[in-house]
N, C-alpha and C positions, 0 to 999 in steps of 0.2 A: 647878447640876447637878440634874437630875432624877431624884424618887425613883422607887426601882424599884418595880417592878407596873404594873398598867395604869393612863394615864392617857387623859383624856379631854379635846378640844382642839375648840375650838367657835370660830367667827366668825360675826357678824351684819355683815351690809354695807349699809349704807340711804345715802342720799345725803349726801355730802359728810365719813361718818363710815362707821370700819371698827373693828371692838372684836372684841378677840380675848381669850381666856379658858382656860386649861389647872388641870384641878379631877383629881384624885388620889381614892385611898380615902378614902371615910369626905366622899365629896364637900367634900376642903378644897380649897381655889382654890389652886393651888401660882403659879402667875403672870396677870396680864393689862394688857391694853396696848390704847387706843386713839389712830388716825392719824385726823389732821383733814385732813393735806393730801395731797396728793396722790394722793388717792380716784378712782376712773375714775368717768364720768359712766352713768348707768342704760344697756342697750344696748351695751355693750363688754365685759362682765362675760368673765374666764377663770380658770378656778382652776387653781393650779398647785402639784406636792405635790413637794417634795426634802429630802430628807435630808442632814446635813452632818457632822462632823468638824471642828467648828473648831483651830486652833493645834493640828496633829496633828505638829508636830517635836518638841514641848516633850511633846506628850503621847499618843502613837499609839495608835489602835486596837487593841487588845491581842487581843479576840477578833471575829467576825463579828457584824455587826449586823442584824437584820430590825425593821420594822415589817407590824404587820398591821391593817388599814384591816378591820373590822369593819361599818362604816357610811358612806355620804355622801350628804348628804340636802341635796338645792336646792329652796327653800320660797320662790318668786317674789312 
């Protein structure tokens, strides 16, 4: 679960490697994860942003949720 406040969620994508990274207050690294495979090759590149609710029988969304996209920034 993520704590609440503002988090901050970053990816680096260089070839053949994708590292992604989510840092909280007080800049602590609350997760990060990098994919070796199945990385798109330079020139195919698409970002794509969704939001989910997972296992929502067992545990519904109780109130409305928003995110707010403050910044996105493509550094080629």
């Amino acid at each position: 679960m993520a704590p609440a406040g503002k988090l901050t969620h970053t990816f680096r994508w260089e070839q053949g490697r994708v590292s992604f990274k989510t840092v909280g207050a007080g800049e602590r690294v609350v997760d990060e994860h990098a994919f070796t495979s199945g990385v798109p090759y330079p020139g195919q590149e698409a970002v794509h942003m969704n939001l989910y609710v997972f296992d929502n029988k067992t545990s519904p969304l109780q109130r409305g949720c928003e995110v707010i996209i403050e910044k996105f920034e493509y550094l080629p």
